[in-house]
TILUMZA-918055 format. One record per atom (N, C-alpha, C): residue in one letter; x, y, z. Coordinates in steps of 0.05 Angstrom, whole numbers, padded with zeros to 5 digits, always signed. Example, Ala and Ser with C-alpha at 12.3 -4.5 7.8 and 13.67 -1.06 7.14 Angstrom:
% residues 2
a+00264-00114+00156 a+00246-00090+00156 a+00264-00066+00156 s+00257-00045+00142 s+00273-00021+00143 s+00258+00001+00157 
% end
This chain:
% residues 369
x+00120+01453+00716 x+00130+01428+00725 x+00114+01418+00749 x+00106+01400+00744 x+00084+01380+00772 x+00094+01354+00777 x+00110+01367+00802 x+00127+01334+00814 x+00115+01320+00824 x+00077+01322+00837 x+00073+01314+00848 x+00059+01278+00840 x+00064+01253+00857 x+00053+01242+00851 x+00026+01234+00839 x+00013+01218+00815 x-00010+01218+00812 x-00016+01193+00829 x-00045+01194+00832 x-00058+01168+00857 x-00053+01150+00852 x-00042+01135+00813 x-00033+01113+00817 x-00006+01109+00832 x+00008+01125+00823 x+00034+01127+00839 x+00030+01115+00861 x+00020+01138+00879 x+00024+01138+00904 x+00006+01113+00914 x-00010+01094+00901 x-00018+01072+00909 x+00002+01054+00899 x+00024+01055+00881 x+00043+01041+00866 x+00063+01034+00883 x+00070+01055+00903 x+00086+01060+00929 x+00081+01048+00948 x+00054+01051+00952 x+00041+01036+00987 x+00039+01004+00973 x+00033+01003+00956 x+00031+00971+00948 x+00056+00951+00949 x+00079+00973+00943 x+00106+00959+00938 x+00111+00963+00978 x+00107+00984+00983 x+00113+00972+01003 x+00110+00967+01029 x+00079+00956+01029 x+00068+00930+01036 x+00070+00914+01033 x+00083+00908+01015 x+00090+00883+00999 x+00120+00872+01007 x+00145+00895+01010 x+00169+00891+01016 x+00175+00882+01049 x+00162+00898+01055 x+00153+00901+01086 x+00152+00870+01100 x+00128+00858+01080 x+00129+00839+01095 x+00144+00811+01082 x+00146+00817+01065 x+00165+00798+01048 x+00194+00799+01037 x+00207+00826+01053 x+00228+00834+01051 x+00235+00838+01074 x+00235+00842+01097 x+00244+00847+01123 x+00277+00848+01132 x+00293+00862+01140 x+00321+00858+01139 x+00330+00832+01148 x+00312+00817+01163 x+00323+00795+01164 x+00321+00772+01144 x+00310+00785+01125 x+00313+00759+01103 x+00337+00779+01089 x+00338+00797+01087 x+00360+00817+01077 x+00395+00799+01078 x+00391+00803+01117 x+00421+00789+01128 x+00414+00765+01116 x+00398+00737+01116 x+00406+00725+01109 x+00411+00711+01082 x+00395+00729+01058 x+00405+00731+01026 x+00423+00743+01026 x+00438+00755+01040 x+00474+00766+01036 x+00491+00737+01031 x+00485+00720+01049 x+00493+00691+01056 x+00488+00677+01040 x+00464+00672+01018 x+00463+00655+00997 x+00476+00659+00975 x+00482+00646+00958 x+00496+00646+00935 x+00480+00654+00908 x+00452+00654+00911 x+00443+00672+00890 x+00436+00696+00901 x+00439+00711+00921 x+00436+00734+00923 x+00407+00746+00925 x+00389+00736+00914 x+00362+00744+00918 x+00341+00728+00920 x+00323+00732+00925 x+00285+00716+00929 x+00282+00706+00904 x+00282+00681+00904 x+00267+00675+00866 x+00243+00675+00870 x+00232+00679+00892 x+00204+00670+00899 x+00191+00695+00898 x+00208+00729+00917 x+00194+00748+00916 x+00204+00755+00883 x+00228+00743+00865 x+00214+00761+00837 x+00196+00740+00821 x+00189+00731+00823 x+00161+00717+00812 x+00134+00726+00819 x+00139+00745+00844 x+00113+00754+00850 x+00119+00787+00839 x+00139+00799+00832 x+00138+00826+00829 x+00133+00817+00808 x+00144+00797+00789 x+00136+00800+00761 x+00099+00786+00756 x+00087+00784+00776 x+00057+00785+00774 x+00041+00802+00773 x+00064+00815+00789 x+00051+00846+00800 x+00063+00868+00770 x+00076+00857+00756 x+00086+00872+00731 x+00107+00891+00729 x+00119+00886+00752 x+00141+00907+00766 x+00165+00914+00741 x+00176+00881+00731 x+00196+00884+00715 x+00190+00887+00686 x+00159+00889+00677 x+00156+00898+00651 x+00147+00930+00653 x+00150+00946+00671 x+00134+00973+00673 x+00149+00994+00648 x+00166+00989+00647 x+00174+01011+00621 x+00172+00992+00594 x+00156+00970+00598 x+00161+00956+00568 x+00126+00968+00558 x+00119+00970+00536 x+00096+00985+00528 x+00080+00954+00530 x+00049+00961+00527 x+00026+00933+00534 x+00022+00924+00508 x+00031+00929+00490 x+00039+00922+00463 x+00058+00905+00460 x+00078+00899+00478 x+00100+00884+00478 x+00104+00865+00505 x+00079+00862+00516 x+00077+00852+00541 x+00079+00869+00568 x+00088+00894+00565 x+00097+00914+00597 x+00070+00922+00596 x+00072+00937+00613 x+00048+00960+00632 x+00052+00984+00616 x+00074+00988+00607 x+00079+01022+00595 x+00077+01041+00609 x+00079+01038+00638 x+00092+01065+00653 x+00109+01084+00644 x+00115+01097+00660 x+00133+01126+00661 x+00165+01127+00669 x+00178+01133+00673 x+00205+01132+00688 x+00197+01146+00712 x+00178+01166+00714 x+00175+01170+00746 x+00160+01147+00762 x+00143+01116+00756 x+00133+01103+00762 x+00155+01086+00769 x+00173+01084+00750 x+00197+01065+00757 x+00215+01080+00788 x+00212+01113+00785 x+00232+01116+00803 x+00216+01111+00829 x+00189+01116+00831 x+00176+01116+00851 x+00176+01076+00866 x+00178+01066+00846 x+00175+01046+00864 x+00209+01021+00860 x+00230+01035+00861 x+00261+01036+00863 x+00267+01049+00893 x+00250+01073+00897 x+00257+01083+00917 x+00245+01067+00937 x+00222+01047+00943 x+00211+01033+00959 x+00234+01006+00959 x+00244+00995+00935 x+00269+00971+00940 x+00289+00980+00953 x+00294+01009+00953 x+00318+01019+00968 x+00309+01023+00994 x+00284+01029+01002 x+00280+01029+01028 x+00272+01008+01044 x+00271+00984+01031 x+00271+00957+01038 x+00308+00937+01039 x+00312+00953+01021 x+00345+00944+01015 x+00343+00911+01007 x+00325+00921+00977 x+00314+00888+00967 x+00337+00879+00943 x+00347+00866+00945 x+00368+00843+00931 x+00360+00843+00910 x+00360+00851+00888 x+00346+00843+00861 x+00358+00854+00841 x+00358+00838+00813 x+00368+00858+00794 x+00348+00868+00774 x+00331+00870+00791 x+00315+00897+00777 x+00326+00924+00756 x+00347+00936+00770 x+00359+00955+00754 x+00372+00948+00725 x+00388+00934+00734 x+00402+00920+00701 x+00378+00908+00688 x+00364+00898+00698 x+00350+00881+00674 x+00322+00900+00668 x+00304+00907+00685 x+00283+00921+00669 x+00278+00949+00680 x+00304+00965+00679 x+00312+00983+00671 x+00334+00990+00649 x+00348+00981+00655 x+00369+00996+00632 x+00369+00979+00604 x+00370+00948+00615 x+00361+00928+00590 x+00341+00932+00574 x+00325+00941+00589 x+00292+00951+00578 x+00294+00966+00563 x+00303+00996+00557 x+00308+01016+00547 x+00326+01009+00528 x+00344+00997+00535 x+00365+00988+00509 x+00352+00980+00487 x+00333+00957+00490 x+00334+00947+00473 x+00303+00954+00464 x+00284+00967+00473 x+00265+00980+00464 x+00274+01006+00439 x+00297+01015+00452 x+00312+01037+00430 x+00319+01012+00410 x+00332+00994+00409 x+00341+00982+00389 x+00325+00972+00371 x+00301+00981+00368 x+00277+00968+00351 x+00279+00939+00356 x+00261+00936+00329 x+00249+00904+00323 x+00263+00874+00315 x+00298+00897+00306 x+00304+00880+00287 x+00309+00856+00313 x+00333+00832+00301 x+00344+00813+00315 x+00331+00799+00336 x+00343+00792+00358 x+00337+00779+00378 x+00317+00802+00405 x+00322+00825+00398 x+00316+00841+00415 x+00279+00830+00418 x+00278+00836+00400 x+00238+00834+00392 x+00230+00814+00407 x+00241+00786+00412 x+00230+00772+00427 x+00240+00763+00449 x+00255+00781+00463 x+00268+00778+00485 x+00251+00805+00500 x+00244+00820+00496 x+00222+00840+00512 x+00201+00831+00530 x+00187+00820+00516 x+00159+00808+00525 x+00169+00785+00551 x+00185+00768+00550 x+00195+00749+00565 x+00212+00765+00596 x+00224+00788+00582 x+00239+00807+00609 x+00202+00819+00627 x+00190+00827+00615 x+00167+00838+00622 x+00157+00824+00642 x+00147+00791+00628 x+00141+00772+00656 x+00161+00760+00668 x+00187+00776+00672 x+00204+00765+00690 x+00213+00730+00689 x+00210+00726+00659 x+00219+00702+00654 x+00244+00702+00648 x+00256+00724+00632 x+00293+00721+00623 x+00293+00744+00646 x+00328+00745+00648 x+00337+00768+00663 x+00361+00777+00646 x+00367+00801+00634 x+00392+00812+00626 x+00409+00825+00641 x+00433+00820+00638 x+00452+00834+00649 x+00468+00861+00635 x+00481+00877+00639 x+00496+00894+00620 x+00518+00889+00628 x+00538+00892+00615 x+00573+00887+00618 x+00579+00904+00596 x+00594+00931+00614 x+00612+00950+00600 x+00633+00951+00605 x+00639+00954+00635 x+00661+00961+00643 x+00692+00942+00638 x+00708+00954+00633 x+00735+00941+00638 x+00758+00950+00661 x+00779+00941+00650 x+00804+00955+00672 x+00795+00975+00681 x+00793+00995+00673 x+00794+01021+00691 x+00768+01022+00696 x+00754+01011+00696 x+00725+01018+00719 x+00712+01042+00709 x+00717+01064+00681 x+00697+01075+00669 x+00687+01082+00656 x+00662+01091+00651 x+00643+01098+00632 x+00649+01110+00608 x+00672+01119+00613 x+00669+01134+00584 x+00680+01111+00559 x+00665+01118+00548 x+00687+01106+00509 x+00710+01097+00510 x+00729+01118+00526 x+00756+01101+00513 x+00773+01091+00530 x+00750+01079+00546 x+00760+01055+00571 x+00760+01036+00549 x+00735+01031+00534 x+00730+01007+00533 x+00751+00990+00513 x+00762+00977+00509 x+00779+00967+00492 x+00772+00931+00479 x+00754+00922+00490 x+00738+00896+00475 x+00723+00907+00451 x+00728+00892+00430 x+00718+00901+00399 x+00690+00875+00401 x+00670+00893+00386 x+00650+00874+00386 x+00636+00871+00368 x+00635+00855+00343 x+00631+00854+00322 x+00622+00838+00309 x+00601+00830+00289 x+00605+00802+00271 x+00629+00782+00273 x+00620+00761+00282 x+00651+00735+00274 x+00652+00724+00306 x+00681+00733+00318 x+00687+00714+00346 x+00694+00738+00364 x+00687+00729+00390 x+00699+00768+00401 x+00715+00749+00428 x+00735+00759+00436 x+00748+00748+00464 x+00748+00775+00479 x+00752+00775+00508 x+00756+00803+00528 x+00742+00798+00547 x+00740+00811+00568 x+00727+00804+00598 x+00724+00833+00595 x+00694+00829+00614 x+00686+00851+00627 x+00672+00849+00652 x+00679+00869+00678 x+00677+00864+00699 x+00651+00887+00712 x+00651+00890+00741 x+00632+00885+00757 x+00607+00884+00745 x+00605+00873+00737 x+00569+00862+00719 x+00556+00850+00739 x+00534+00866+00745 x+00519+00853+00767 x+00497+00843+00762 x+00493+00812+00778 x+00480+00789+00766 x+00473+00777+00755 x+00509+00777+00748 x+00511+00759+00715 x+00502+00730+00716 x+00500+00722+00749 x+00491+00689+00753 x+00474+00681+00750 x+00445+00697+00753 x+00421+00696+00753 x+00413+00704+00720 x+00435+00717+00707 x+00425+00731+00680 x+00420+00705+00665 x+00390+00707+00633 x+00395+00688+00624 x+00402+00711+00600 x+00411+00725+00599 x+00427+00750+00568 x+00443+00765+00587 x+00453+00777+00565 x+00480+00802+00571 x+00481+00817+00541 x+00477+00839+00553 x+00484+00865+00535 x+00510+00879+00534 x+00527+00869+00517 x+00558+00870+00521 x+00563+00897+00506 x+00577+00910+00503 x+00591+00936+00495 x+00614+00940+00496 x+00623+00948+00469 x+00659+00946+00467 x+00653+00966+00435 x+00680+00961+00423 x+00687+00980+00403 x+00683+00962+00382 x+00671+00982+00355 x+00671+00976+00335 x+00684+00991+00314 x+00680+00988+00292 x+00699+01001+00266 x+00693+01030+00274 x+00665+01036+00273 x+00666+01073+00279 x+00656+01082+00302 x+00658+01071+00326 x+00644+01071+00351 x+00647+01061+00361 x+00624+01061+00388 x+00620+01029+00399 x+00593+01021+00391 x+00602+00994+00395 x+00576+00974+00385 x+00574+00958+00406 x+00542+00943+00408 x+00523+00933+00432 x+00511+00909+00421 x+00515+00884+00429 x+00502+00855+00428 x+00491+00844+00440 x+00474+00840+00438 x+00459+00814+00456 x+00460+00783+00457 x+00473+00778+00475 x+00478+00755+00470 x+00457+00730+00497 x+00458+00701+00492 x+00448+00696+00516 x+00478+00678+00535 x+00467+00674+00558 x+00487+00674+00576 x+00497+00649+00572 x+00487+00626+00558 x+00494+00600+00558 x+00514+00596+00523 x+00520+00622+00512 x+00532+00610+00490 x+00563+00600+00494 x+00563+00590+00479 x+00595+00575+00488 x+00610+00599+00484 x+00637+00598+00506 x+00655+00625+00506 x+00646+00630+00530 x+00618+00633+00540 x+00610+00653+00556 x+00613+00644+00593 x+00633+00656+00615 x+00633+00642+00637 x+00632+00677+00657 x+00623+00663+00671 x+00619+00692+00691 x+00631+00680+00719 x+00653+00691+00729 x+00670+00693+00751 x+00664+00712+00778 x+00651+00706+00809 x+00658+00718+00822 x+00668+00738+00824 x+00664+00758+00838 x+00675+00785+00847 x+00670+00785+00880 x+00692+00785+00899 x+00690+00805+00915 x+00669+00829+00920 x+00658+00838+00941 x+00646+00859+00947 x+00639+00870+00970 x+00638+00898+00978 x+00644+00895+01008 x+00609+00906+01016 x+00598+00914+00994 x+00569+00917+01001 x+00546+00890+00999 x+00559+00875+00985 x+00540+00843+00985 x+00537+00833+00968 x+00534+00859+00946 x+00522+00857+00916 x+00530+00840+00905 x+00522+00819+00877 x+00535+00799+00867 x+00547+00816+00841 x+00568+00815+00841 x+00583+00827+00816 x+00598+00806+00801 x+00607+00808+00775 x+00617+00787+00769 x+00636+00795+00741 x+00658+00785+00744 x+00683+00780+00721 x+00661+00770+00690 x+00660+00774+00668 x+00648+00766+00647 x+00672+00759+00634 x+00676+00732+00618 x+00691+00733+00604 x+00685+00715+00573 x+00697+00724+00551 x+00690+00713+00525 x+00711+00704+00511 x+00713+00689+00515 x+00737+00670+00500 x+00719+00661+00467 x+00731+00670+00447 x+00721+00661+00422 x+00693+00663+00415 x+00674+00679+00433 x+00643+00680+00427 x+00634+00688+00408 x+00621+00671+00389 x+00608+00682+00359 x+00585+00694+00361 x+00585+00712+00345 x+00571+00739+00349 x+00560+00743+00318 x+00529+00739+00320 x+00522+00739+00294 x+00514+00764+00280 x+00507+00773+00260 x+00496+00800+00252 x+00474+00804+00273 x+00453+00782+00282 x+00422+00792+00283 x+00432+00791+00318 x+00455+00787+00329 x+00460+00787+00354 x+00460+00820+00359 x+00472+00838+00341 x+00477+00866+00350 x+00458+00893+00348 x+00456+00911+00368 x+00435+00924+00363 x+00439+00950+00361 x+00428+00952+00349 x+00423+00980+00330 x+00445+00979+00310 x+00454+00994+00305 x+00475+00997+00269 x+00503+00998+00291 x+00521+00983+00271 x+00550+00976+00285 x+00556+01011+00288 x+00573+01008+00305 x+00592+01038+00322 x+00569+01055+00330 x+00543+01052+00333 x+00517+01067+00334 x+00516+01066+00363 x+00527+01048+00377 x+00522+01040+00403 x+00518+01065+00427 x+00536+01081+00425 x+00546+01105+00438 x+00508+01119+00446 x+00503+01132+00416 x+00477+01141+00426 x+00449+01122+00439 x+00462+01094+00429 x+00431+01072+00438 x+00428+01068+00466 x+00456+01064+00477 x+00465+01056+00503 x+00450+01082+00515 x+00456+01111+00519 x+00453+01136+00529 x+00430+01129+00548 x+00409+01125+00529 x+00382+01135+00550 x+00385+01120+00562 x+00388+01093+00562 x+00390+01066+00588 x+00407+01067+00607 x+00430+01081+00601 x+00441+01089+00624 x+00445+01108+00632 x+00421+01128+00624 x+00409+01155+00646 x+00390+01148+00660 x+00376+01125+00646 x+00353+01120+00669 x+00361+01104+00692 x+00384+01077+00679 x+00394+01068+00705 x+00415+01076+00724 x+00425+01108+00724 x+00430+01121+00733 x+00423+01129+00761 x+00394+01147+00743 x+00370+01152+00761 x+00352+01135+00771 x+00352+01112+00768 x+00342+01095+00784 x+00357+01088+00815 x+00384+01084+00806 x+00401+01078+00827 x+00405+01103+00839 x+00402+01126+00833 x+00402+01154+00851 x+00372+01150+00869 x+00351+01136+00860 x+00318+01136+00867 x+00326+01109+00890 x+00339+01093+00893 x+00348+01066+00904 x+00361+01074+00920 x+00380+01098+00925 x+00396+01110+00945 x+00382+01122+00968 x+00361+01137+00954 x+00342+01158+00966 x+00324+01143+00980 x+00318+01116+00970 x+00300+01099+00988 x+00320+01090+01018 x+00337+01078+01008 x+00355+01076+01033 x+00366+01099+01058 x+00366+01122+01050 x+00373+01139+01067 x+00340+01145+01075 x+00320+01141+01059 x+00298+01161+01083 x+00295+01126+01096 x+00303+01104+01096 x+00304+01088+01119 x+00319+01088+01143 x+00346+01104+01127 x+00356+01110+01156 x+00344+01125+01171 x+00341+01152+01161 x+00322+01177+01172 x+00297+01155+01193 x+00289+01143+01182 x+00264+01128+01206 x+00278+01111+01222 x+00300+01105+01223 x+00311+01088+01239 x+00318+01104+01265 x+00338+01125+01250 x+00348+01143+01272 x+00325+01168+01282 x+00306+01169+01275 x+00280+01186+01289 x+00274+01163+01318 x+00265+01139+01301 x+00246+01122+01325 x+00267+01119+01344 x+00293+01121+01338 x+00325+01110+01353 x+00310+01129+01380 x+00320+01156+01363 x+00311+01182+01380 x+00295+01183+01401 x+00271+01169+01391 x+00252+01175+01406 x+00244+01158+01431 x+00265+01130+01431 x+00262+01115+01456 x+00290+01110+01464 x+00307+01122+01459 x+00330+01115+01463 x+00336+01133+01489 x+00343+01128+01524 x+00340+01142+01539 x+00366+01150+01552 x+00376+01162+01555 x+00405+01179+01560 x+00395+01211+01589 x+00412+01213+01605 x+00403+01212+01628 x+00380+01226+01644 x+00366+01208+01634 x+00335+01202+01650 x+00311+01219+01621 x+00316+01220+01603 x+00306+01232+01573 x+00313+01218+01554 x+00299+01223+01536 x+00296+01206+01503 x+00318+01235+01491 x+00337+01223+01480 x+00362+01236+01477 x+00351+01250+01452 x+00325+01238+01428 x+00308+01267+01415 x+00307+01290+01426 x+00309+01291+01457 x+00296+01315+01464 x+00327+01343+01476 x+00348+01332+01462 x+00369+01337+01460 x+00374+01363+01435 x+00383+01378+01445 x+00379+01390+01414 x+00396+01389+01392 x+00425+01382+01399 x+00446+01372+01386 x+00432+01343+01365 x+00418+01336+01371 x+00408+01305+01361 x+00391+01309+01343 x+00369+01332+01356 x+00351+01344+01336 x+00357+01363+01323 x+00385+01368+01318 x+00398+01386+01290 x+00405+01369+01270 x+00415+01350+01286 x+00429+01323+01271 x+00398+01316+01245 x+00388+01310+01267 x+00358+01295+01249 x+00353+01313+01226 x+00355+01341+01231 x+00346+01357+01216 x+00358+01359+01180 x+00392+01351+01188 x+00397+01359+01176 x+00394+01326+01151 x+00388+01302+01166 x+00386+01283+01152 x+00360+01280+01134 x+00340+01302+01143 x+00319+01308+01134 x+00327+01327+01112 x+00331+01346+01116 x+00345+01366+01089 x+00357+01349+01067 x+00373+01330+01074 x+00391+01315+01048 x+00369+01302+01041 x+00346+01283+01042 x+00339+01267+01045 x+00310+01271+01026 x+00311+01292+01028 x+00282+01309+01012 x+00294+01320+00993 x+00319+01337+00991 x+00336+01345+00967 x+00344+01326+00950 x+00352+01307+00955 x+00364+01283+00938 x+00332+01280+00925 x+00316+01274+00934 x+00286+01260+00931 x+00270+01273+00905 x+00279+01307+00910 x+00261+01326+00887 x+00281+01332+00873 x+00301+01329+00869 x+00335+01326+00850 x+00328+01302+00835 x+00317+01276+00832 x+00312+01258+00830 x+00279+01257+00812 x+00254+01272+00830 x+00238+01275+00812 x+00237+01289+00796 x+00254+01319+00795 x+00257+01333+00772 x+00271+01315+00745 x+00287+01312+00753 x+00306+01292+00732 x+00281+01268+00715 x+00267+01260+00735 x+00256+01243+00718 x+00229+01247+00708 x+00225+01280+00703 x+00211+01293+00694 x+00221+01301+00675 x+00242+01303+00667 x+00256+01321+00642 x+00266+01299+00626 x+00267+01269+00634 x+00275+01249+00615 x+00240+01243+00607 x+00221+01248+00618 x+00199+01234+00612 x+00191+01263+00588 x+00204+01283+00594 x+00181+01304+00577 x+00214+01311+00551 x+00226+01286+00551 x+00242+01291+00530 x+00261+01316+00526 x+00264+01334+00557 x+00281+01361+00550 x+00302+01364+00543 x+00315+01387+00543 x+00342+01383+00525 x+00371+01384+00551 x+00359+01382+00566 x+00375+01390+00594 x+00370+01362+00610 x+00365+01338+00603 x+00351+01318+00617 x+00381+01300+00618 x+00405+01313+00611 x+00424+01293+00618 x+00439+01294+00643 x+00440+01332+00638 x+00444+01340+00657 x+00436+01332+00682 x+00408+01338+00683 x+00397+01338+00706 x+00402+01304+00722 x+00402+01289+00704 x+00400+01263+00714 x+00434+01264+00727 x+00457+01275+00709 x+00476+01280+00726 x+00478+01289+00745 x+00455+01304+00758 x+00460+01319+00778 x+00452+01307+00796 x+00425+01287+00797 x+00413+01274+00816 x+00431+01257+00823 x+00446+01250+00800 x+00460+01221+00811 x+00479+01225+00831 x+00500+01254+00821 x+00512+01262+00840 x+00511+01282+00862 x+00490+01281+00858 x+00483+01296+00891 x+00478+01276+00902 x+00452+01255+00901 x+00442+01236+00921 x+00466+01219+00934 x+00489+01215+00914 x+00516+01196+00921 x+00530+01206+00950 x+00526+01242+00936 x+00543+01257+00966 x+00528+01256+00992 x+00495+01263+00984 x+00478+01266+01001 x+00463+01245+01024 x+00462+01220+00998 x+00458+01194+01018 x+00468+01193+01038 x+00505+01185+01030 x+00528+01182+01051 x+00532+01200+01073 x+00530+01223+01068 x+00530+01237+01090 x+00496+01230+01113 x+00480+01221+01104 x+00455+01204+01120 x+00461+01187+01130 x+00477+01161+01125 x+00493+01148+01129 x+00510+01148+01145 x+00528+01155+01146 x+00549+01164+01167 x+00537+01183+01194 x+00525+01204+01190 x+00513+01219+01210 x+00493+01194+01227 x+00479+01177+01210 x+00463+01163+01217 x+00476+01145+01235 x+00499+01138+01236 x+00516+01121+01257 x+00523+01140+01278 x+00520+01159+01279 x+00528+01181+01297 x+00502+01181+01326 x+00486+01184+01308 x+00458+01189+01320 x+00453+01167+01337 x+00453+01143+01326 x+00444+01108+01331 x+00472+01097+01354 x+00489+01113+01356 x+00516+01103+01374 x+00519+01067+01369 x+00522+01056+01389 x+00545+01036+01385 x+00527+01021+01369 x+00501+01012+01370 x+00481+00985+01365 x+00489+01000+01326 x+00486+01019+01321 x+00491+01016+01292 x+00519+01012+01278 x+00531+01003+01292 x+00566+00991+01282 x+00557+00960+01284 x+00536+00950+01299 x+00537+00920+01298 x+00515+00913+01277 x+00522+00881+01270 x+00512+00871+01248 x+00479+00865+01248 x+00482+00860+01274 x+00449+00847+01286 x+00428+00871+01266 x+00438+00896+01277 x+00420+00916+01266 x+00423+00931+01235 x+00401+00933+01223 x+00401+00932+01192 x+00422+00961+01184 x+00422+00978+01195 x+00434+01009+01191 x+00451+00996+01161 x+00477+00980+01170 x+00500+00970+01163 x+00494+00975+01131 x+00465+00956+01123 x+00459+00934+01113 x+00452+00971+01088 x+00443+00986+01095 x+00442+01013+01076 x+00462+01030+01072 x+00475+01028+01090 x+00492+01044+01081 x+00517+01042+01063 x+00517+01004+01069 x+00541+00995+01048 x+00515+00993+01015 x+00501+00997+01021 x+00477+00998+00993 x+00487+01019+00982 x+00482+01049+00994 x+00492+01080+00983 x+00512+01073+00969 x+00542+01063+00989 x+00565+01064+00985 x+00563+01052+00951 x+00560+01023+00949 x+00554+01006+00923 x+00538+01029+00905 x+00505+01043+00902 x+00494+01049+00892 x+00517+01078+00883 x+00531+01092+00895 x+00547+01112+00886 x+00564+01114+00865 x+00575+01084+00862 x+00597+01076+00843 x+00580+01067+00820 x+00555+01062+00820 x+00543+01043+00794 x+00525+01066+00782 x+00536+01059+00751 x+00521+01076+00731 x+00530+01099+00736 x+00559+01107+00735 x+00577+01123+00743 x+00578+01135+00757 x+00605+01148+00776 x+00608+01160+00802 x+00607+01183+00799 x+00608+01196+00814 x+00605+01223+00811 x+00628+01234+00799 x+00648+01228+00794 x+00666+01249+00784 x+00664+01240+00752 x+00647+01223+00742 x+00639+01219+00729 x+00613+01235+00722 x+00589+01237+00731 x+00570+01250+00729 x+00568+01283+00739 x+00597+01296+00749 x+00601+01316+00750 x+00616+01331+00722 x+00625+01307+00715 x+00636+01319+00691 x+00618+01326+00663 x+00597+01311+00667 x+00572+01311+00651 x+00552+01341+00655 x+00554+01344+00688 x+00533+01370+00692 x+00560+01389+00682 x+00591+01399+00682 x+00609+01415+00675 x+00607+01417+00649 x+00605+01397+00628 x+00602+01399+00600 x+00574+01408+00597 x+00557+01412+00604 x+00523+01421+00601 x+00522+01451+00608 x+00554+01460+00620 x+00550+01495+00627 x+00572+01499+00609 x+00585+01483+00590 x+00609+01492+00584 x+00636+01502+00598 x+00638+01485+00616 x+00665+01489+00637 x+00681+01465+00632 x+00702+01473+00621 x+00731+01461+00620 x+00740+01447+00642 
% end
């Protein structure tokens, strides 16, 4: 196993972020919290120049045909920028969806268009109970008219599709639909991290054969890989955010002066640091293993992605929190970005299931009840 980056990578990294750096800065951060679309239309027009949102689509179909460790490597640079985008839903997990879903239907020519960042898809699974498994879901989705809401779908406003999921005659089954068909209205959500989430709802939406993908009740296995990778993306998105804290609270350290010394030179402070360093590199190679074992197809690659997800969830937060410890009062206020990551973790922990969700995934992979 060779986790280590190859030189494109690691120029895939410095490019993103050089690029975030200066065209993402937290203060455009605080003030896209405040707008009503939630993100840069301007910086994703330039990532999709840069080919960002077609990287897992093959050059055959308009993408680059990267790797999932290319994807995680430069997720972890949006997280360490704490960039607004729905990158994840749409050319990650959308991507994969519907690349598994072959040629037939609408899928085939909705690829190429996600690639240059011209459509954006959304996914909407969730219902009432907020989880992942199967027999939450209780919207049937099928040939004919389908009614049911599904909620926190994030940026369903900006989406021009949605990859809806509900139950069919022997399963669940997966559609694609686009966002303007009649039936289709997406409602506000509350949120205490910023994110735009949103109520989906379908009153009478006709749903044609060539709308659904892959074979009806098939959905269960098509969905899988797209939401291991956007899993592990959002574990790779976490990991970017906490090693920003980690630089926040080092440089904090290092000029921050407490009586008559840079309070780094404290050793209580520099255990602290230490230990935000330990989580911070663990989450990181928990993360590239995982997306070594989905790329080399292993038989343990569900696991592992369960594991990254829920370690990085525990491990972020605790970066996070210590990280307010370290930074004292100036990181409780808004002026300074701290806030602005850690309510990211918090959000990125719950999405693409929580950990007691993805713990229950690594317990079924040892056979524990």
């Amino acid at each position: 196993m060779d986790l280590a980056l190859s030189p494109a990578q690691q120029m895939l990294a410095h490019s993103a972020r050089s690029l975030l750096a200066q065209r993402c800065p937290p203060e455009r951060v605080q003030a896209l919290a405040l707008d009503p679309r939630g993100f840069a239309e301007d910086l994703w027009k330039e990532m999709a120049v840069l080919g960002w949102p077609g990287l897992l689509i093959p050059a055959d179909q308009g993408g680059s045909g990267g790797s999932t460790l290319d994807v995680i490597v430069l997720v972890e640079e949006m997280g360490r920028a704490c960039l607004p985008s729905p990158y994840i839903p749409s050319a990650v997990v959308s991507s994969r969806i519907l690349l598994d879903a072959g040629t037939r239907g609408r899928a085939r020519h909705l690829l190429p268009r996600l690639a240059l960042g011209e459509r954006i898809c959304a996914v909407a699974v969730l219902e009432e109970s907020g989880r992942l498994e199967p027999d939450a879901l209780a919207m049937r989705i099928e040939p004919g008219r389908i009614s049911g809401r599904k909620l926190f779908v994030a940026d369903a406003h900006a989406a021009t599709d949605v990859i809806v999921v509900g139950r069919g005659d022997n399963g669940l089954s997966a559609a694609l639909l686009p966002m303007t068909r009649a039936g289709i209205a997406a409602l506000p959500l509350d949120s205490m991290a910023g994110d735009r989430l949103f109520e989906v709802s379908f009153d009478g939406v006709e749903v044609e054969a060539r709308d659904l993908l892959g074979s009806p009740g098939a959905g269960a296995a098509l969905i899988a890989p797209g939401f291991a990778q956007g899993a592990l993306a959002q574990a790779a998105d976490m990991v970017g955010a906490a090693q920003r804290i980690l630089d926040l609270c080092v440089e904090h350290a290092r000029v921050r002066v407490q009586s008559g010394r840079p309070i780094g030179s404290f050793q209580a402070v520099q255990h602290a640091a230490a230990d935000l360093l330990r989580d911070v590199e663990t989450a990181r190679w928990l993360v590239y293993e995982a997306a070594w074992r989905l790329e080399t197809a292993a038989a343990d690659g569900a696991a592992a992605v369960a594991t990254a997800k829920a370690y990085c969830g525990e491990a972020c937060l605790r970066v996070a929190r210590r990280g307010h410890q370290i930074m004292g009062a100036i990181g409780y206020c808004e002026e300074h970005p701290l806030h602005l990551f850690h309510k990211r973790i918090l959000a990125g922990n719950l999405a693409w299931g929580d950990q007691t969700h993805h713990l229950e995934t690594v317990a079924q992979s040892i056979a524990l009840r």
